[in-house]
N, C-alpha and C positions, 0 to 999 in steps of 0.2 A: 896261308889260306888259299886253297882253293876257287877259282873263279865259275860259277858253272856256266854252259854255253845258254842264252836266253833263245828261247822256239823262235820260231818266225810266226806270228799271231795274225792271221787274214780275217776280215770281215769275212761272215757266212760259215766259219769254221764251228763243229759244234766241241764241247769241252764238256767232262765229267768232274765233278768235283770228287776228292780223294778224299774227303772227311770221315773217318770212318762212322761219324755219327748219322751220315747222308747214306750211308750203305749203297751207292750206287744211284740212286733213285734221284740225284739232280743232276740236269744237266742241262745246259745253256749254249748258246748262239753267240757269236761274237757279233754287234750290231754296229759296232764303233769304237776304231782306233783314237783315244786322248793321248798324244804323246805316250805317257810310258806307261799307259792304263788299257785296258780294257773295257768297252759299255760290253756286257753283257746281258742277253735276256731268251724269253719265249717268245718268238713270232707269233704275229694271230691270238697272242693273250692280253691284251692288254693291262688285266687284274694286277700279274704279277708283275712286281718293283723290277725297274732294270737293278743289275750290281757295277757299278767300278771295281774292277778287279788287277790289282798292281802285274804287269807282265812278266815282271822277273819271278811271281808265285806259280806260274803258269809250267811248272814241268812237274812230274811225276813222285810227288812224296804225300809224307802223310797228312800236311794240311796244303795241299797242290792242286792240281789241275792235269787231267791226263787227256790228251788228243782223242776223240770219238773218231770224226769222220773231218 
């Protein structure tokens, strides 16, 4: 098996979710590193839920995470 390489996930990083049911149109802040998690959210929204998002899900497939900016 294969090991894949985990990103380097920085607060302030923005991320696209790769769902294709999201078609593009989410996309979230990293707000805070949890050990091997992700806080994720919208700046300046408070409405919407932060997400925990597992870091090793964070690279580029089809239920992933792909680096914005």
């Amino acid at each position: 098996m294969k090991t894949k390489k985990l990103p380097e996930v920085k607060v302030g990083q923005r991320w696209r979710d790769c769902d294709v049911r999201y078609c593009g149109r989410r996309i979230r802040t990293v707000m805070d590193i949890d050990g091997d998690y992700a806080i994720m959210g919208v700046p300046g929204n408070p409405k919407l839920p932060r997400t925990r998002v597992a870091i090793r899900r964070m690279y580029p497939h089809s239920t992933g995470w792909r680096l914005v900016k």
